[in-house]
C-alpha angles and dihedrals in degrees: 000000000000147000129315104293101010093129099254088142092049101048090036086072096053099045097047092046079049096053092035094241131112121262113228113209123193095197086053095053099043082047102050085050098047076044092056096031093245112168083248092055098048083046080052118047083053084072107039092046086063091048090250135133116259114253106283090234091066101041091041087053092045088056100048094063093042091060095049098061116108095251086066108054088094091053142273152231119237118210121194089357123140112025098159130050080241088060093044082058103052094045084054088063096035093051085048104050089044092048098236126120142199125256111167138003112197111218111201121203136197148145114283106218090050083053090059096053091041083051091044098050084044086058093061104035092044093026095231113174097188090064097076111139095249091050092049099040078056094054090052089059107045079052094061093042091048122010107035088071086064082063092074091039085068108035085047091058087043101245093112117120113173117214126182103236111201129076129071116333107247080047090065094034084059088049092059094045096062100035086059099048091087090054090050095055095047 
């Protein structure tokens, strides 16, 4: 987890590959379905257009079934899930009945206003219309209004790994590794 434009999507990669599981992404699947025209994809571009999350029953919805696939069934990385403490809640029922637990949430950090700039120079080179500065600077919001409490759930459950998240990409990718290593041997 971590702020708009913190590379979550882009470490998540590497650290799945890494783990030999498949990395769920949230943004990737609300933006497959605006993409193909679904109902869920027109529900959701409303949302993501304004800079909001999209509403917690259709990305919890949208989760659950993800989990439930066959590649799965080893475990997962969730990328940009949860973003509420509702949603913290439902993913605690869904991981149990499933049989699956947590073992670690990555929580990258990094400096606002250079996320701004990193989100602005992705708009251009990906094209991405949703990526204006009003509409980031939005997002940055809605994450410290609801996601940022998530921050103490799981420190407080002890799950949390802080990672610095700007810098070169193999640079952060080398953070996470050896954040997580205690979490490997345990």
């Amino acid at each position: 987890m971590g702020p708009p434009g913190a590379g979550k999507g882009t470490q998540a990669k590497f650290v799945a590959e890494h783990f030999g599981v498949p990395a769920i992404s949230t943004g990737d699947i609300f933006r497959a379905n605006v993409t193909q025209g679904t109902e869920l994809g027109i529900e959701a571009k409303r949302y993501m257009d304004a800079g909001e999350y999209v509403p917690d029953e259709v990305t919890n919805r949208m989760v659950r079934n993800r989990i439930d696939e066959p590649d799965a069934a080893g475990g997962f990385l969730l990328d940009g899930y949860p973003r509420t403490v509702a949603q913290v809640e439902e993913l605690d029922g869904m991981i149990a009945f499933t049989g699956h637990r947590l073992d670690a949430v990555i929580l990258l950090t990094a400096d606002s206003d250079e996320l701004v700039k990193r989100l602005l120079a992705r708009a251009q080179t990906e094209g991405r219309a949703d990526d204006t500065e009003d509409v980031i600077r939005r997002r940055q919001e809605v994450y410290l209004e609801q996601t940022a409490p998530l921050i103490d759930v799981y420190r407080d459950r002890g799950l949390l790994v802080e990672v610095d998240g700007l810098g070169e990409v193999d640079e952060v990718t080398k953070r996470i590794f050896t954040a997580l290593a205690p979490v490997q041997e345990s």
